[in-house]
DSSP file (Angstrom, degrees, kcal/mol; ACC not computed):
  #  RESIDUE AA STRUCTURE BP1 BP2  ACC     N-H-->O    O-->H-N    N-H-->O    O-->H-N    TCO  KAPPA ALPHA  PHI   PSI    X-CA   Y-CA   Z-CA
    1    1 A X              0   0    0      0, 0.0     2,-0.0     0, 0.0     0, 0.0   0.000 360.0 360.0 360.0 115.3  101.1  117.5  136.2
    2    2 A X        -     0   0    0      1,-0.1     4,-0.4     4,-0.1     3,-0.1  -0.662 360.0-133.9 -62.2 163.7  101.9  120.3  138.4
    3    3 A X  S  > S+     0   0    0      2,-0.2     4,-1.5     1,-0.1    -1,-0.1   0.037 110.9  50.9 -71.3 -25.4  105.0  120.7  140.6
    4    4 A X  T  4 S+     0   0    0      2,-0.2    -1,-0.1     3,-0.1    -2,-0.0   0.494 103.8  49.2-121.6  27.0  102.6  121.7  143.1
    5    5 A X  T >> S+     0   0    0      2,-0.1     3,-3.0     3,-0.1     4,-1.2   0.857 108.1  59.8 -33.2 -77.4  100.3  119.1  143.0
    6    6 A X  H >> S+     0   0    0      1,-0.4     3,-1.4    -4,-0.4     4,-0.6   0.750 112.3  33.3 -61.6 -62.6  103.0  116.8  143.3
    7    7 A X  H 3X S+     0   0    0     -4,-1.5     4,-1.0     1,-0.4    -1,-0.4   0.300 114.7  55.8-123.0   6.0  104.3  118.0  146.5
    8    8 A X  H <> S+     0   0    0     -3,-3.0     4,-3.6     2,-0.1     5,-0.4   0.712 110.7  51.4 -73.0 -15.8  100.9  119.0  148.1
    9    9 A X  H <X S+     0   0    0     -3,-1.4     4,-1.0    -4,-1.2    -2,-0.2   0.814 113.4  43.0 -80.6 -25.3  100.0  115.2  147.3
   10   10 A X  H  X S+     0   0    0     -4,-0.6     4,-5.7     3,-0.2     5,-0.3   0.935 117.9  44.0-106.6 -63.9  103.3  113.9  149.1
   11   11 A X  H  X S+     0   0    0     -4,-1.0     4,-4.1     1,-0.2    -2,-0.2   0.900 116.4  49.1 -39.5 -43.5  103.0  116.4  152.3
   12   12 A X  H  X S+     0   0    0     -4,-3.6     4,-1.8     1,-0.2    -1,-0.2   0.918 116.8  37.9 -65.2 -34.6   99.3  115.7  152.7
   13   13 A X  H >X S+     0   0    0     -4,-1.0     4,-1.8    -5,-0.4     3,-0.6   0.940 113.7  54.0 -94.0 -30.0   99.4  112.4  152.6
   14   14 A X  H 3X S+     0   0    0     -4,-5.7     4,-2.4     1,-0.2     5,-0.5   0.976 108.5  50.0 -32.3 -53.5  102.4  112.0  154.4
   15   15 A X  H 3X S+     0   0    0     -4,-4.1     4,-2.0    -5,-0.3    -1,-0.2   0.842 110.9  54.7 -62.2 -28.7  100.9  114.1  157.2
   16   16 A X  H XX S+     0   0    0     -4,-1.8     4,-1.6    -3,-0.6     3,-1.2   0.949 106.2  53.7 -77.6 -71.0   97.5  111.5  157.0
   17   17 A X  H 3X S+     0   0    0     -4,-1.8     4,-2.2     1,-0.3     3,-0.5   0.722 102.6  48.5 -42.4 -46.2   99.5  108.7  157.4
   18   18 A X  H 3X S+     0   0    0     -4,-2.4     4,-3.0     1,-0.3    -1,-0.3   0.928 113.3  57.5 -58.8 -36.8  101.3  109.6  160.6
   19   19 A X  H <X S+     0   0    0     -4,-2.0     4,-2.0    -3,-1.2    -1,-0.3   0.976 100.3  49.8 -30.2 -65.2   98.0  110.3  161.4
   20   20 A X  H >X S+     0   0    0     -4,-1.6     4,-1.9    -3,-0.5     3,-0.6   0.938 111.3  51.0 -41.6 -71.5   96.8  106.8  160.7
   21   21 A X  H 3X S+     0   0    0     -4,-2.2     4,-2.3    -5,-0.3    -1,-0.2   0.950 107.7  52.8 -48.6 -51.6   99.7  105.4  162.9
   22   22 A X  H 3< S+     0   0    0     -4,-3.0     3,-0.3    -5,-0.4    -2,-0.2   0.973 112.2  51.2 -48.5 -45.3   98.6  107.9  165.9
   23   23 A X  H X< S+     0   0    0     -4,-2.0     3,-0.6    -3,-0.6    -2,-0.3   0.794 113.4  41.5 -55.0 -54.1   95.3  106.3  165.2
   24   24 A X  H >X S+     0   0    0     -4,-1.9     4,-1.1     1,-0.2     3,-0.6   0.723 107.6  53.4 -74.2 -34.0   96.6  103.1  165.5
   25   25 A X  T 3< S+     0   0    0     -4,-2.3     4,-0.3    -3,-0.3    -1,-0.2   0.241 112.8  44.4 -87.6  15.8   99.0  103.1  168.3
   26   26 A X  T <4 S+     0   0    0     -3,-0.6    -1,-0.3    -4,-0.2    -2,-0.1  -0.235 108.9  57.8-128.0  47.7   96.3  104.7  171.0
   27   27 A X  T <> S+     0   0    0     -3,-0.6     4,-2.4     3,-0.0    -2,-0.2   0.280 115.7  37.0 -96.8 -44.2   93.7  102.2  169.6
   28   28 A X  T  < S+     0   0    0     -4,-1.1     4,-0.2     2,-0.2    -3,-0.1   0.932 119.9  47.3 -54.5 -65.1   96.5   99.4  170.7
   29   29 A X  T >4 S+     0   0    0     -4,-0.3     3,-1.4     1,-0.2     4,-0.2   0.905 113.3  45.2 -44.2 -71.2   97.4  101.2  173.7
   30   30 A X  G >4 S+     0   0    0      1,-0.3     3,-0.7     2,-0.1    -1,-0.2   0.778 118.4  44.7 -33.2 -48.7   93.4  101.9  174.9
   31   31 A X  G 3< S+     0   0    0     -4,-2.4    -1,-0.3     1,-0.2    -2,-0.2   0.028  85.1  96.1-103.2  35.7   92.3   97.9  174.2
   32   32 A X  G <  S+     0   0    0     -3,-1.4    -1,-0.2    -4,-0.2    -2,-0.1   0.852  82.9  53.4 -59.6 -47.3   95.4   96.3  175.8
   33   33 A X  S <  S+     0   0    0     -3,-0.7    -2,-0.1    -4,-0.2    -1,-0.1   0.604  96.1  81.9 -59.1  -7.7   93.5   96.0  178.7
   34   34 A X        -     0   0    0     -4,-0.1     3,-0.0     1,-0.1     0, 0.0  -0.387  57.6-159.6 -80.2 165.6   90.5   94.0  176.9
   35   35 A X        +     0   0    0      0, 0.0     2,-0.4     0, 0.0    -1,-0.1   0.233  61.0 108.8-127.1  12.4   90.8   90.8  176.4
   36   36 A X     >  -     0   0    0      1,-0.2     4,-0.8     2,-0.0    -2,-0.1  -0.686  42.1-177.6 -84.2 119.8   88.1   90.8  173.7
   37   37 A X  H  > S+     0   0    0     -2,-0.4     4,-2.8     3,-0.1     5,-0.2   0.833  87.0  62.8 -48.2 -45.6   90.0   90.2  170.0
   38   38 A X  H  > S+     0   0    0      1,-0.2     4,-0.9     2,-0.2    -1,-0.1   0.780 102.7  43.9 -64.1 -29.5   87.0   90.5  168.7
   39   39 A X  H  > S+     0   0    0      2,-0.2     4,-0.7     3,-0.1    -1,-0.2   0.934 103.0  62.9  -1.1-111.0   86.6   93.9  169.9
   40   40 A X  H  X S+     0   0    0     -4,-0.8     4,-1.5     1,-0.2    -2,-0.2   0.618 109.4  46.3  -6.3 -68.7   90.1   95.2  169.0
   41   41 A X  H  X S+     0   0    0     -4,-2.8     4,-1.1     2,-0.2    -1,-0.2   0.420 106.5  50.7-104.3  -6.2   89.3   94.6  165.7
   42   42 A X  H  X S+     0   0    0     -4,-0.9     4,-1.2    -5,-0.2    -2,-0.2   0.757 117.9  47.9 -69.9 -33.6   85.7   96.1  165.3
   43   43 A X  H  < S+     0   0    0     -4,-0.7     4,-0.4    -3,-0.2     5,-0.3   0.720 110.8  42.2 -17.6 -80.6   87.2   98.9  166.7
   44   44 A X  H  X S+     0   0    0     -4,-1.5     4,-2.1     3,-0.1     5,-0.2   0.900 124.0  46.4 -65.2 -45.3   90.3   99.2  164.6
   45   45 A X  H  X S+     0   0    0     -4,-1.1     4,-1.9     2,-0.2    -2,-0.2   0.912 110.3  45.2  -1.1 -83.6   87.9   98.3  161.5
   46   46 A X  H  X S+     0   0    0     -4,-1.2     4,-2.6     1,-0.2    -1,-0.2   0.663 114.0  52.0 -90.6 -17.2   85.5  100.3  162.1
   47   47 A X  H  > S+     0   0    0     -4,-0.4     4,-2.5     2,-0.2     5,-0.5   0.956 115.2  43.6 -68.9 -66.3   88.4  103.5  162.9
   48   48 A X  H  X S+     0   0    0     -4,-2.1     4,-0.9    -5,-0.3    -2,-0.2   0.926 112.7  52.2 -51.0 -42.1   90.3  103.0  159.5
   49   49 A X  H  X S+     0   0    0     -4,-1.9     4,-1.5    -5,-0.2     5,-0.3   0.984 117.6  42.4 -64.2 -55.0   86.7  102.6  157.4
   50   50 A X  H  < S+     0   0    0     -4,-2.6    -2,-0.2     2,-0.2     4,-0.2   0.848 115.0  46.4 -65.5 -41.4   86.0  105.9  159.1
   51   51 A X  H >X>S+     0   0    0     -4,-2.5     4,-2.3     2,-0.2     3,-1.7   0.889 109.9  53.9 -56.7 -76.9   89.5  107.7  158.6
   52   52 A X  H 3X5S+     0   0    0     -4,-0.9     4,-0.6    -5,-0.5    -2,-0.2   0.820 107.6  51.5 -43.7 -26.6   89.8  106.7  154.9
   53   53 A X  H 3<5S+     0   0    0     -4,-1.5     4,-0.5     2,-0.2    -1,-0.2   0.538 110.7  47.6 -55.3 -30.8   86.4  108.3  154.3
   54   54 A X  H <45S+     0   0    0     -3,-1.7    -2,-0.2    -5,-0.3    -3,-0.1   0.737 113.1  48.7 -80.1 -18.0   87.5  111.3  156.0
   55   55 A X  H  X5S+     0   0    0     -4,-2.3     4,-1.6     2,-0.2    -2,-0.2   0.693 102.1  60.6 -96.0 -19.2   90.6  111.2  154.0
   56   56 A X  T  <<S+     0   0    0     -4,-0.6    -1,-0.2    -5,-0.5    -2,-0.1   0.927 113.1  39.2 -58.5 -51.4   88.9  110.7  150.7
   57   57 A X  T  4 S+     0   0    0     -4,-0.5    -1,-0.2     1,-0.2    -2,-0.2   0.764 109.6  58.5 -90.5  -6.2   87.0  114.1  151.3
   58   58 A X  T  4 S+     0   0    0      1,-0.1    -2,-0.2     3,-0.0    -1,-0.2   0.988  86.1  91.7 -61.0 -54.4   90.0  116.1  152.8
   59   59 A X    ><  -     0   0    0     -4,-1.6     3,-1.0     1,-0.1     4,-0.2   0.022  59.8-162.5 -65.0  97.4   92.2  115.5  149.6
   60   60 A X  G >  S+     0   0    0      1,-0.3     3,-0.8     2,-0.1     2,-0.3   0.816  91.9  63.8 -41.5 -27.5   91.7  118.4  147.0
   61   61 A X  G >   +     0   0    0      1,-0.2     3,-0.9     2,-0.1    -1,-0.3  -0.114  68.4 115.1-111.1  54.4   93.2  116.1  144.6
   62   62 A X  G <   +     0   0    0     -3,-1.0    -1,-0.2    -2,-0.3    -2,-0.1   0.657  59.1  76.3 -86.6 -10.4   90.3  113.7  144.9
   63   63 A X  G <  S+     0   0    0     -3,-0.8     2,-0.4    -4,-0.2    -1,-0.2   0.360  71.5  93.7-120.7  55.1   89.5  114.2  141.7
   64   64 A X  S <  S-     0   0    0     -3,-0.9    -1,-0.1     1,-0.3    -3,-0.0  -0.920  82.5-100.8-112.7 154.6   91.9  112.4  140.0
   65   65 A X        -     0   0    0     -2,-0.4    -1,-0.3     1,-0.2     6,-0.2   0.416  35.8-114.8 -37.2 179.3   91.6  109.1  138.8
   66   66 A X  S    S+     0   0    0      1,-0.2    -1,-0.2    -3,-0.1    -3,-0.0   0.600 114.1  50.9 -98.4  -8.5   93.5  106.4  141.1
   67   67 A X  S    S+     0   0    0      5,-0.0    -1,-0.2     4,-0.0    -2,-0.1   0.823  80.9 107.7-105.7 -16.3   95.9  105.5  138.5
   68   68 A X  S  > S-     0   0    0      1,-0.2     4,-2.1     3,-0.1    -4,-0.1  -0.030  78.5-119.4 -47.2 143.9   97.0  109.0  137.7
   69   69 A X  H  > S+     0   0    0      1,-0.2     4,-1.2     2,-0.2    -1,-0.2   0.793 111.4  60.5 -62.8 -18.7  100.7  109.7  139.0
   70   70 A X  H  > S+     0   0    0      2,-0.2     4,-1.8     1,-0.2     5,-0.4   0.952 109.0  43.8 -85.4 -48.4  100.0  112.5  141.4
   71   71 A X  H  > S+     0   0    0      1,-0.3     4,-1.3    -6,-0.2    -2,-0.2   0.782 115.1  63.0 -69.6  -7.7   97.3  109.8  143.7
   72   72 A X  H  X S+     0   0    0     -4,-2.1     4,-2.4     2,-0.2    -1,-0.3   0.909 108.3  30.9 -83.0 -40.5  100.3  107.2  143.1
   73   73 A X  H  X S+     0   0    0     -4,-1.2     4,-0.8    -3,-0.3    -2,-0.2   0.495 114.5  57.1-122.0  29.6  102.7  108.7  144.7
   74   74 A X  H  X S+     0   0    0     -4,-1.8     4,-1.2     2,-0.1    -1,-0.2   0.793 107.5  54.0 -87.7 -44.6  100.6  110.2  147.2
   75   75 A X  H >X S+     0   0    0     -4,-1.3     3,-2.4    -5,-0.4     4,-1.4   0.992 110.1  46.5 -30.3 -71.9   99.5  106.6  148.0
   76   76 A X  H 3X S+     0   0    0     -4,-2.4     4,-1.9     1,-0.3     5,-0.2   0.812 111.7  52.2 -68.9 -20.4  103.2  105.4  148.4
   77   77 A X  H 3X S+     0   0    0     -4,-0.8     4,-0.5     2,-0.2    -1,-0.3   0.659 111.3  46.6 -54.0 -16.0  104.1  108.6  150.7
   78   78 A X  H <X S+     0   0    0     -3,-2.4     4,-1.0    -4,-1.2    -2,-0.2   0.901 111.7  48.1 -92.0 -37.9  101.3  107.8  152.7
   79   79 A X  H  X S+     0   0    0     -4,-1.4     4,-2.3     3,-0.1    -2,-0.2   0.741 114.5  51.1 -41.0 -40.3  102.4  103.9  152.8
   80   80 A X  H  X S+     0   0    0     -4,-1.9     4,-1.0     2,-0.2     5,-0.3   0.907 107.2  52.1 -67.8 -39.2  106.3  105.1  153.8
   81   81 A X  H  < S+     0   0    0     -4,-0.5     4,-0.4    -5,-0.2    -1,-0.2   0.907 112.1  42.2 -69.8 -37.7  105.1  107.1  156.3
   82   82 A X  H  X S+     0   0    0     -4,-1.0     4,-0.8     2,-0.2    -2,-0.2   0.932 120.2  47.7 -50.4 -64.7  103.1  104.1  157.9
   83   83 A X  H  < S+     0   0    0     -4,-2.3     4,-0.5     1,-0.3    -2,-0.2   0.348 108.2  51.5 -60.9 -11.8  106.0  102.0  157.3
   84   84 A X  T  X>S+     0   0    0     -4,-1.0     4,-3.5     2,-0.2     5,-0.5   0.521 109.2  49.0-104.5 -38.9  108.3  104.2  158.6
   85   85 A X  T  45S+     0   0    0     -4,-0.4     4,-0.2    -5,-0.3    -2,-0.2   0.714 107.1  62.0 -77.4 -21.8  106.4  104.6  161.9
   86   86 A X  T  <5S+     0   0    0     -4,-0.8    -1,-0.2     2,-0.2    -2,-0.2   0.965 108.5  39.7 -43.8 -82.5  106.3  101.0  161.9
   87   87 A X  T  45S+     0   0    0     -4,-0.5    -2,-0.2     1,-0.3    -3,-0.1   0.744 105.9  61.4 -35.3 -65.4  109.7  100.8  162.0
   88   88 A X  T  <5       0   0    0     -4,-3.5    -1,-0.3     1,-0.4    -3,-0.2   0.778 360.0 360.0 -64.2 -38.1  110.5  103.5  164.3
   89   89 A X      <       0   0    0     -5,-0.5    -1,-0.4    -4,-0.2    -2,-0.3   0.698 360.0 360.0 -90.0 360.0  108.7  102.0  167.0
């Protein structure tokens, strides 16, 4: 495990999650006026299925397994950063 692995794995995915959150708060904002749920959430779906595919092929370090420690704790910087964005609004 490299030292810089580890900390592209932690920037990158930080930086996709705050993505993810942009993604998600002007998806909220834009269908506030609907009154369709059903929408909303074809919509938000169909946005996240499409982002996570994109993020899958960004990642240079795609090709390590999902239990290896560098895609762990790129996972949970990419959960903190979500969770953090959470927060903060």
């Amino acid at each position: 495990m490299k030292p810089k692995d580890l900390f592209w794995s932690i920037v990158l995915n930080g930086f996709l999650g705050y993505l993810w959150s942009l993604f998600y708060w002007d998806i909220t904002d834009l269908t506030r006026v609907w009154d369709h749920f059903l929408s909303k959430a074809i919509i938000f779906i169909l946005g996240s299925f499409l982002f996570g595919e994109i993020v899958n092929r960004v990642s240079p370090l795609h090709e390590y397994k999902w239990n290896h420690p560098i895609r762990i704790i790129g996972a949970a910087s990419y959960l903190l950063v979500v969770l953090l964005c959470f927060y903060a609004r």
